[in-house]
N, C-alpha and C positions, 0 to 999 in steps of 0.2 A: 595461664587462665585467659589471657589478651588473645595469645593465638588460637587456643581455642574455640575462642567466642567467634573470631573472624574467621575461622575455617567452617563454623557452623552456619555465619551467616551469607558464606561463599556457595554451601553447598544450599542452604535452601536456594538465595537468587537461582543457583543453575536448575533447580529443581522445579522450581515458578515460570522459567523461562521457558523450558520442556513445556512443560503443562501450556502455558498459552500458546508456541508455535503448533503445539499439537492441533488445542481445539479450535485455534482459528481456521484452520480447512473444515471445520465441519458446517460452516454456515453456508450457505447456498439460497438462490431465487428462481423464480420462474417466470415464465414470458406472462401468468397469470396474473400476476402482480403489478406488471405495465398498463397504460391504456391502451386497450385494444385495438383503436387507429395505427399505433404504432408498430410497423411493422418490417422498417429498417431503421437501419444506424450508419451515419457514420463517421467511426472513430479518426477525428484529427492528430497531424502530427502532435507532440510535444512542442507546444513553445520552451520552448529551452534557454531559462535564466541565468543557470548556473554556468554553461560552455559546455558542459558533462553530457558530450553526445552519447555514449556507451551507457547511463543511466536514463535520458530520455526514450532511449529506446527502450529500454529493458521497462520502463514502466508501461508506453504506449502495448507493450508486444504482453504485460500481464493483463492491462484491459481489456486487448480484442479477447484471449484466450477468457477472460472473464466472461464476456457477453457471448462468446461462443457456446461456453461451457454452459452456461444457467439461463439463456434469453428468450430456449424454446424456438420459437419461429420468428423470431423477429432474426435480421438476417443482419451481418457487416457488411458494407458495399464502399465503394470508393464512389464521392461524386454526391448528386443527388439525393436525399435521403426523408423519409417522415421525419428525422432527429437527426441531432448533431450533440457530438459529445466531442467536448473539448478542454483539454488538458495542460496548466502551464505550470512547469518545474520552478519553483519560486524560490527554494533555497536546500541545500547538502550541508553536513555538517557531518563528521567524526570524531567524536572525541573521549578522550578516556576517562573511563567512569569509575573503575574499581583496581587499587592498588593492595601490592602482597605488602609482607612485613620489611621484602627490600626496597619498598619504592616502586618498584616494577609494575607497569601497569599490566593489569589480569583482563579485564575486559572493558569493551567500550562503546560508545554509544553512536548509533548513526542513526541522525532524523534528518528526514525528507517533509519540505512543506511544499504543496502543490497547490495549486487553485484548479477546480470544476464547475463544466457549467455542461449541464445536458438540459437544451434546447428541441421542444417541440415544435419544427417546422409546419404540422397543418395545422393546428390551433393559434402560431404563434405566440407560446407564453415558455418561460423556462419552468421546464420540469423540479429541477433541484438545481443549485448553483451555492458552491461553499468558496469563499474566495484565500481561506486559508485554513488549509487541511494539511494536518500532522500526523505523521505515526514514525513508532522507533524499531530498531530491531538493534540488538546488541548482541556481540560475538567473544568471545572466549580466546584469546591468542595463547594462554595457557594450554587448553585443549587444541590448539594448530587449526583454528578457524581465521577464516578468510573476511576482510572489509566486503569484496563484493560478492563473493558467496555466500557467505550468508548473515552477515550484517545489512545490505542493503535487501537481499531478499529477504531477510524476514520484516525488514519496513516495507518492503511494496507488498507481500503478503496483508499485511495488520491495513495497509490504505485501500486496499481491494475492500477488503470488510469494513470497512468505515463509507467507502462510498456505498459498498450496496445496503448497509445499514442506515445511512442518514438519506439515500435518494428513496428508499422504501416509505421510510417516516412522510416523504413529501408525496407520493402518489397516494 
């Protein structure tokens, strides 16, 4: 009965997890949505807390592809910019979350907290700024998933939608 129950409540978690990596790519923005002044950006390195050069990047390189993908005309540029959007990896963490009936861990948990701050350079005011932002992704090592395949992507996935869901709320 015991193993039952946890194999029912193993296969919903995987079922829930499905479901939200699914429908977190369907949200999207548009350059309609910014103020109209704005009409570059540009995206700073990662301050990098953690040393984890290989996940600073991996984040800076989903937010360009972010404002590429959804910003409309507002352009990335290096250097000068109407805005500044800047990004500091403030802490990594892995760790296991769900165990079988031999102890064995099944799957586990990787949260990423970053601080943002997107800065309007001709008004001078900050557009939105969250100085501790979280999102998790968790991976299955029972199904042969990976910590940075898709454990850490599916947290910089969920923190993509969290900044362009709470910088929205601020324009």
């Amino acid at each position: 009965m015991l193993k039952s129950l946890r194999t029912s409540q193993a296969l919903l978690f995987v079922f829930l997890a499905l479901c939200v990596t699914f429908l977190s790519g369907c949200y999207s923005f548009t350059a309609s949505t910014l103020p109209s002044h704005i009409k570059t950006v540009n995206i700073h390195e990662v301050d990098d807390k953690t040393m984890d050069a290989v996940l600073a990047n991996d984040i800076r390189a989903a937010v360009l592809d972010m404002f590429k993908k959804n910003a409309g005309g507002v352009r990335v540029v290096n250097g000068e910019a109407h805005s500044d959007f800047e990004i500091t990896l403030l802490s990594y963490t892995n760790k296991p979350m769900d165990y079988n009936s031999n102890s064995d861990v099944e799957t586990y948990r990787v949260t990423i907290r970053v601080g943002v701050k997107f800065y309007d350079n001709v008004k001078e005011r900050i557009i939105y700024e969250n100085k501790s932002l979280s999102a998790e992704g968790t991976y299955d090592v029972q199904a042969n998933e990976t910590e940075d395949r898709h454990g850490q992507k599916r947290a910089i996935e969920k923190l993509q939608d969290l900044i362009i869901t709470n910088a929205l709320a601020k324009w």
